[in-house]
C-alpha positions as CSV (number, residue, x, y, z in Angstrom):
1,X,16.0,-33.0,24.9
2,X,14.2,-35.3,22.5
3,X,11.8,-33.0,22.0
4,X,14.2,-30.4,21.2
5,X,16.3,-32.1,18.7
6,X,13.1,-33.4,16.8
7,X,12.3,-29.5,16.5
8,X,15.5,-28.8,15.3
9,X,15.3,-31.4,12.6
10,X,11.9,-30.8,11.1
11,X,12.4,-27.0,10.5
12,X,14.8,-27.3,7.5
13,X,11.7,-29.5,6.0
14,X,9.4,-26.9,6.8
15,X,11.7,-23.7,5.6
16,X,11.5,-25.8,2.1
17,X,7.6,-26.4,2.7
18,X,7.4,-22.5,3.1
19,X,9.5,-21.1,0.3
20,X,7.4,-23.1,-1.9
21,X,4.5,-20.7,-0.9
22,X,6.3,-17.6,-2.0
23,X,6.6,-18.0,-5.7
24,X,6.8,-14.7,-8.2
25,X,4.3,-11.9,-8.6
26,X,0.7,-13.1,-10.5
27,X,0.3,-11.7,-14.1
28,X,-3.2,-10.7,-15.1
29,X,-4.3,-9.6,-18.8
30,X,-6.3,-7.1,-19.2
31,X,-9.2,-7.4,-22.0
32,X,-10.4,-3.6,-22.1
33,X,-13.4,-5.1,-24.3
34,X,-14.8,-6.6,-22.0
35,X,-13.6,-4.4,-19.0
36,X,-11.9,-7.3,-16.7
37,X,-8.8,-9.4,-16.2
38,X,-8.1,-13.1,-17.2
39,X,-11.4,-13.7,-18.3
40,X,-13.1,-12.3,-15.5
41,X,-10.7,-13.3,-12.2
42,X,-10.8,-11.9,-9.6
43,X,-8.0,-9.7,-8.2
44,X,-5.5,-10.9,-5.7
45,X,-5.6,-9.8,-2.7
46,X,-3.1,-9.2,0.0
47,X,-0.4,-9.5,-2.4
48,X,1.2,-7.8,-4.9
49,X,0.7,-8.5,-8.9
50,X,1.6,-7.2,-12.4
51,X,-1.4,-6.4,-14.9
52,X,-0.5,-6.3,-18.6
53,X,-2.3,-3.4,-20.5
54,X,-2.7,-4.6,-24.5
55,X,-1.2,-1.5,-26.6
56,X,-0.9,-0.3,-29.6
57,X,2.3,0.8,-32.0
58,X,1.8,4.9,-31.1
59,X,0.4,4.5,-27.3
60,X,3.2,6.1,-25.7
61,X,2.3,6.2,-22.4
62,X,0.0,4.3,-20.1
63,X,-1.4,5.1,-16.3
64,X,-3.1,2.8,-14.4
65,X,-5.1,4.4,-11.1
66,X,-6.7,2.2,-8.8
67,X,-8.9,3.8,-6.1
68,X,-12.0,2.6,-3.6
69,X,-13.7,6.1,-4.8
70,X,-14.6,8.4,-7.5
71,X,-11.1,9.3,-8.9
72,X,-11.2,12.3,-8.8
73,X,-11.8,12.5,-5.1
74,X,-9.3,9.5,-4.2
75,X,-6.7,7.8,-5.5
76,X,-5.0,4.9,-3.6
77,X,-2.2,3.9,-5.9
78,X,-0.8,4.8,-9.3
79,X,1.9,3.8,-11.6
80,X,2.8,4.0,-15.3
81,X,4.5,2.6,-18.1
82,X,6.3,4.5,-20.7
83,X,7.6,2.8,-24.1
84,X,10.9,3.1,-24.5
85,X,12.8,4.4,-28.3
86,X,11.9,1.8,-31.1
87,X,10.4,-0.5,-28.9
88,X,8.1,-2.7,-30.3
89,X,6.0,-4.0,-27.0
90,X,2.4,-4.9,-27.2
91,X,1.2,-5.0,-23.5
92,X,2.4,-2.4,-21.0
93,X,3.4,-3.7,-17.8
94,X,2.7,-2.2,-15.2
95,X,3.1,-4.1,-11.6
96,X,0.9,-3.1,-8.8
97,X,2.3,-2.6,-5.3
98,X,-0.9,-2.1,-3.1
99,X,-1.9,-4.4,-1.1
100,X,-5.6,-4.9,-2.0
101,X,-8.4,-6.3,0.8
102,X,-10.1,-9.6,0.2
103,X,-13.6,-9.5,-0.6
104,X,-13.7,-5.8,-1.7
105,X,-14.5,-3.9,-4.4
106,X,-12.0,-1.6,-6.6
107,X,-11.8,1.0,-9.3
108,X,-9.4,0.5,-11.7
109,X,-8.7,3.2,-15.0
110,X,-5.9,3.0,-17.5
111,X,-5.6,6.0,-19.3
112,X,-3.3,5.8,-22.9
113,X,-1.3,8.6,-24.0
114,X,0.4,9.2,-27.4
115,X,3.1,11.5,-28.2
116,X,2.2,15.5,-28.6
117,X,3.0,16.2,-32.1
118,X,4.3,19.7,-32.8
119,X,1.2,21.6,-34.4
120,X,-0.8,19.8,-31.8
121,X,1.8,22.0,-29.6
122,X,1.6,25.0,-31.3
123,X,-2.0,25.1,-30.7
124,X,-1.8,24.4,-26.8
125,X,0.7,27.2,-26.9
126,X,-2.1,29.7,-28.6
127,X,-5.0,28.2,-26.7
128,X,-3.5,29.3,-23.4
129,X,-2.1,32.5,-24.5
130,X,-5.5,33.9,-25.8
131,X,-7.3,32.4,-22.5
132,X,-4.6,34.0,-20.2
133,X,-4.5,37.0,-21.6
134,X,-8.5,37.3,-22.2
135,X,-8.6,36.5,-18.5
136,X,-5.9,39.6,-17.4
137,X,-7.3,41.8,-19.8
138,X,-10.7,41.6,-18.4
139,X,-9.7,41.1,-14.4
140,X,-7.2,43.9,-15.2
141,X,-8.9,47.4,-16.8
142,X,-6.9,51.2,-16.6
143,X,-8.9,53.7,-14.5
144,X,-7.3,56.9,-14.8
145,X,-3.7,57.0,-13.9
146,X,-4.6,53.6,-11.6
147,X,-5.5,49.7,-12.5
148,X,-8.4,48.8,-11.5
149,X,-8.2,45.2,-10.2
150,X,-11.7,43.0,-10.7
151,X,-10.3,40.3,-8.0
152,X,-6.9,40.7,-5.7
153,X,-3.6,40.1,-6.9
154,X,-3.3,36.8,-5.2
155,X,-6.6,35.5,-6.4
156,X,-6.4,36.5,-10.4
157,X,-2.4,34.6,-9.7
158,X,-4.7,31.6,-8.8
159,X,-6.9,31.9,-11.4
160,X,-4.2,31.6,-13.8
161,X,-2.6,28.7,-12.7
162,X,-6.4,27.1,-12.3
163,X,-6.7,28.4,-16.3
164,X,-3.3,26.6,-17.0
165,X,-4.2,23.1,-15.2
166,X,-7.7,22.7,-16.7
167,X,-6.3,23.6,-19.9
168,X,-3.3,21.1,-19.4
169,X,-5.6,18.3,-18.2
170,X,-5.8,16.1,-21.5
171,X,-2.2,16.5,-21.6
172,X,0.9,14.9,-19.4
173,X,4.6,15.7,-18.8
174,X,7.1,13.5,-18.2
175,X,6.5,11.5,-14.6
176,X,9.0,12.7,-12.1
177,X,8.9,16.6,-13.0
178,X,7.0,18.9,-11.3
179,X,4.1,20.4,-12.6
180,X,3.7,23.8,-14.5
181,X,3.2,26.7,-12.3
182,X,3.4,30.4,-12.9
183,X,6.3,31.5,-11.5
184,X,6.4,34.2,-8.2
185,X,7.6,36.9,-11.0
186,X,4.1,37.1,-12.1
187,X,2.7,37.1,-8.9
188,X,4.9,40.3,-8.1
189,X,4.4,42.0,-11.1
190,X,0.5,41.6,-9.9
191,X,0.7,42.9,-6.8
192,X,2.8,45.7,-7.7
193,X,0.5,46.5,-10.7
194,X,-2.4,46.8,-8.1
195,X,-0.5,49.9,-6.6
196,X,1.2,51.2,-9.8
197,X,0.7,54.7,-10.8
198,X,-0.2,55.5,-14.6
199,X,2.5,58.5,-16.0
200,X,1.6,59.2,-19.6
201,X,5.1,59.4,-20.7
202,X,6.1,58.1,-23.8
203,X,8.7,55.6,-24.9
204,X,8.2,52.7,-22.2
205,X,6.3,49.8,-21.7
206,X,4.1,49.7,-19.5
207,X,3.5,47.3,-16.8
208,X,0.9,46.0,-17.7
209,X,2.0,45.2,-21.3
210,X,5.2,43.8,-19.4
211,X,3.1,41.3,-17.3
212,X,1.3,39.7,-20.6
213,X,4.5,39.5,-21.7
214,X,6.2,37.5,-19.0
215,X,2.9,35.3,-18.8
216,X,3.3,34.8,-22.6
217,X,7.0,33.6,-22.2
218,X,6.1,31.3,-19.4
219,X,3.1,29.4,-21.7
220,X,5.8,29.1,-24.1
221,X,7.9,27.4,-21.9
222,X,5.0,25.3,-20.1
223,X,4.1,23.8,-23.7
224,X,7.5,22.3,-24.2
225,X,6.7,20.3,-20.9
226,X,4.1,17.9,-21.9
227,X,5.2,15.2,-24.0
228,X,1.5,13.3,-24.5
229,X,-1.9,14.0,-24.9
230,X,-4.6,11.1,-23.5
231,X,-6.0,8.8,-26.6
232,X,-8.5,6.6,-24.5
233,X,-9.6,5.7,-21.0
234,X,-10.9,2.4,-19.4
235,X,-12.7,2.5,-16.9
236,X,-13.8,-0.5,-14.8
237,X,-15.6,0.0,-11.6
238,X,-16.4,-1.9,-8.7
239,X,-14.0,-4.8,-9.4
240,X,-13.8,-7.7,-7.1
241,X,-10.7,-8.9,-5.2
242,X,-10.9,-12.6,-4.3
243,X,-12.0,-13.8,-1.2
244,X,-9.1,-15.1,1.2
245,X,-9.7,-18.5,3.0
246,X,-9.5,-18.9,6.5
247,X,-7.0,-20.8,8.2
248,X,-6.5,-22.4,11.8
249,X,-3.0,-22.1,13.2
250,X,-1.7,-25.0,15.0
251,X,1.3,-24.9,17.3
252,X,3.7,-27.5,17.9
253,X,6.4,-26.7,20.3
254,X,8.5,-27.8,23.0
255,X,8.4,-25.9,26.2
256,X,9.9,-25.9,29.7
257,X,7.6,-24.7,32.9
258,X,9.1,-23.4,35.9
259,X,8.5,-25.5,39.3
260,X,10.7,-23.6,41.5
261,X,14.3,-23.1,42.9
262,X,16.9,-20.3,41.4
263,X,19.5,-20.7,39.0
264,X,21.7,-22.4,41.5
265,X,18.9,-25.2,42.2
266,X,16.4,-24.5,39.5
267,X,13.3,-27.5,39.3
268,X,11.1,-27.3,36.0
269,X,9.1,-29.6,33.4
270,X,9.5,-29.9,30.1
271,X,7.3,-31.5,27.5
272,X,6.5,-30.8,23.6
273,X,3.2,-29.3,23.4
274,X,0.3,-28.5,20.7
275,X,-1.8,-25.0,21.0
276,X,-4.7,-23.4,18.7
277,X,-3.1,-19.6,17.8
278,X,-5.1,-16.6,17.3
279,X,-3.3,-13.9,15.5
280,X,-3.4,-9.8,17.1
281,X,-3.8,-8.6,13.2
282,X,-3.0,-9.1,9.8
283,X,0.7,-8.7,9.3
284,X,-0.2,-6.8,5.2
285,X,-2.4,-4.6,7.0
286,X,-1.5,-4.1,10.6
287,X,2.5,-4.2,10.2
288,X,5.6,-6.4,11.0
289,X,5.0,-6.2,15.0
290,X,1.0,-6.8,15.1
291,X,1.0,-9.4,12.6
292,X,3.9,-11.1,14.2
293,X,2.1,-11.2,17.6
294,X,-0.9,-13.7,18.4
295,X,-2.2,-15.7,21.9
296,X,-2.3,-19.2,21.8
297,X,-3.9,-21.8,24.2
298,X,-2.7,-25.5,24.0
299,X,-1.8,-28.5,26.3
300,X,1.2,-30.8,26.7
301,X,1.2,-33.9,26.1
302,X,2.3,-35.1,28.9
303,X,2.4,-35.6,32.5
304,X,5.2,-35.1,35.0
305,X,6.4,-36.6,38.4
306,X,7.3,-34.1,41.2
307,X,7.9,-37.1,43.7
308,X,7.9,-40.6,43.8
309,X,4.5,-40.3,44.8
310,X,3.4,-37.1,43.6
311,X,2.0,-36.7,39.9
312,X,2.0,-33.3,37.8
313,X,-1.1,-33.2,34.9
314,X,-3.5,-30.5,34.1
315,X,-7.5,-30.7,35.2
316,X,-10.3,-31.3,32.9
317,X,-8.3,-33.3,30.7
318,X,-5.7,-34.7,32.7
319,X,-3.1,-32.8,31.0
320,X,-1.1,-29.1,31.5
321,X,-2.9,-26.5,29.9
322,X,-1.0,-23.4,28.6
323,X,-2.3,-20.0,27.8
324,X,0.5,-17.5,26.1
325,X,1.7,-14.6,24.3
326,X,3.9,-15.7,20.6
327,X,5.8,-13.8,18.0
328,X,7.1,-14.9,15.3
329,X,10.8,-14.7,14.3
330,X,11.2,-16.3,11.1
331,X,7.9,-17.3,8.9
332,X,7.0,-20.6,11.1
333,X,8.8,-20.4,13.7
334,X,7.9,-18.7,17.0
335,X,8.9,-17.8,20.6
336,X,6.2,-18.3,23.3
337,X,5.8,-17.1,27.0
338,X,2.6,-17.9,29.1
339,X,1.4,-19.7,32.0
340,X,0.9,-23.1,32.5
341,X,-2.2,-24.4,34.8
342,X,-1.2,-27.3,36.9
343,X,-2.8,-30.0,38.6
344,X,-0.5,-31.8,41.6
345,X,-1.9,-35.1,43.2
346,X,-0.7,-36.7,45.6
347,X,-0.7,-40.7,45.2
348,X,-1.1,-41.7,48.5
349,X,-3.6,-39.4,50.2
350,X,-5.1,-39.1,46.6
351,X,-5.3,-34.8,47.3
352,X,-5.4,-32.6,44.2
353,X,-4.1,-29.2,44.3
354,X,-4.2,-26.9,41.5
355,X,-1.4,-23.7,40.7
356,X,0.4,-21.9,38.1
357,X,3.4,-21.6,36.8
358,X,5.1,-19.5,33.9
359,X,6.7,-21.5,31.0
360,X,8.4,-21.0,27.6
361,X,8.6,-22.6,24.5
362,X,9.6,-22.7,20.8
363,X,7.4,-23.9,18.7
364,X,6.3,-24.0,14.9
365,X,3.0,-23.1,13.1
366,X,1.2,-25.0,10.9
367,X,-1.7,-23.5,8.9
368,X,-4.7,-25.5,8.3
369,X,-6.7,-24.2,5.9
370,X,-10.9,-23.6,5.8
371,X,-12.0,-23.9,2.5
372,X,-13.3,-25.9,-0.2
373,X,-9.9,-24.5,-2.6
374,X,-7.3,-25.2,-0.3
């Protein structure tokens, strides 16, 4: 019971020793000189942290992108800043929420947007209107009383959107909208173009004409969805993460193994203990249940008398060793459940006999770290 109460009393200290640990998000400054952060630190790793982005007076908008690729195959995370009406900031904040790998290599790009100006869109709007309709008027050609279609309906629709988002790709809407698409009205007025018959009666408009049209109004409305146009982009490749340090868990617990009996006549030990633990995965990476699980293996630190002339220690070392299974259930602390090998001699006759037995135990985890910078 000793034991037990001395646990209870040094986990308030170590709660306090713990929350120390868990301080607010690192802030890193970008220099886009000199293409890295802090005067060239590395970035932290298995943690989140905020990076400021130097700005100018008309950068509306700014995008940070990080991936482990070519960005235009793969991008892990993304977020962006937008200045606000009047506001007079001159670093964009912009936190990061992925949880980076130590000792690996990133790509990180910050693209700056400024606000589209209204001849700026007045020429989008004309840009896209002569390429669309270039592109129908050539996919799309009268053959007698029929249209003659150059690809299918579904591919020119295709084409049209692909002519929209390459022409769009300098340019942003506001984050949180969906992008511009053609709507499924062109689409059907394709496919029933491709089985429209030609009347040469006067006085209507033909379908054809009709279909520019609605691809016309729809540009027009596309154009008042982007709000910015890019201004620069940095780029820094292959940017370090720091190295994390390695650290040995100890165990310090107090634990009670079985001896026999029932719950009516129930014999057991009880000792505090001290294990080495070896964690099943990283808890950033591997989640809650997998980084809350490890193995340990430890002895107690003491020995126990069965009988009067009957001692209870461990072999090799005199003392009970333990092999068990842990999880965590709050930061330090952690519930075990092994087995406990056994050595029983007998004082008198001086006969060793060795057995098993299951025990459990609470215990707390101290990190001991390997490394010259901890």
């Amino acid at each position: 019971m000793k034991g037990i109460r001395l646990l209870m009393i040094l986990i308030p200290f170590i709660m306090g020793l713990q929350n120390l640990t868990f301080g607010q998000m690192q802030t890193l400054q970008l220099d886009p000189l000199y293409m890295h952060f802090d005067n060239g630190r590395e970035l932290p790793a298995e943690e989140s942290f905020i990076v400021h982005a130097p700005v100018k007076q008309n950068t509306a908008m700014v995008k940070m992108q990080i991936s482990n690729r070519e960005f235009d195959r793969n991008i892990l995370y993304e977020n962006i800043w937008i200045r606000k009406d009047d506001e007079t900031m001159q670093n964009a904040i912009l936190p990061n929420y992925l949880v980076l790998r130590s000792g690996s290599n990133y790509n990180i790009r910050f693209l700056y947007y400024n606000k589209i100006q209204e001849a700026e869109r007045r020429q989008i709007r004309e840009m896209l209107e002569t390429t669309a309709q270039t592109f129908l008027q050539t996919n799309i050609q009268r053959r007698g009383n029929r249209y003659n279609f150059q690809n299918s309906p579904a591919r020119i629709y295709s084409s049209l959107n692909t002519i929209l988002s390459e022409g769009m790709q300098n340019y942003e809407i506001r984050p949180g909208t969906s992008e511009p698409r053609f709507s499924g009205i062109v689409e059907n007025m394709l496919r029933t173009l491709a089985r429209y018959r030609i009347t040469d009666d006067e006085g209507y408009t033909s379908p054809f004409d009709a279909l520019l049209r609605q691809v016309s109004n729809e540009i027009n409305m596309f154009s008042n969805s982007y709000e910015f146009v890019i201004e620069d982009v940095v780029t820094i490749m292959n940017y370090p993460t720091e190295r994390k340090t390695s650290a040995l868990a100890i165990n310090v617990g107090y634990g009670g193994i079985y001896d026999s009996g029932n719950f009516s006549d129930l014999s057991y030990f009880s000792a505090p203990y001290v294990g080495i633990d070896l964690p099943l995965g990283n808890q950033v990476f591997a989640g809650n249940f997998w980084g809350n699980t490890s193995i340990a293996a430890g002895v107690y630190l003491s020995k126990f008398e069965n009988t009067g002339s009957r001692v209870v220690s461990g072999p090799i070392i005199d003392l009970p060793i333990f092999a068990s299974l842990n999880y965590r259930t709050f930061r330090f602390l952690k519930l075990q459940a092994g087995a406990t090998l056994l050595e029983e001699q007998d004082l008198i006759n001086d006969n060793k006999s060795l057995f098993v037995r299951p025990f459990i135990g609470l215990s707390i985890e101290f990190n001991i770290w390997l490394g010259r910078n901890r």
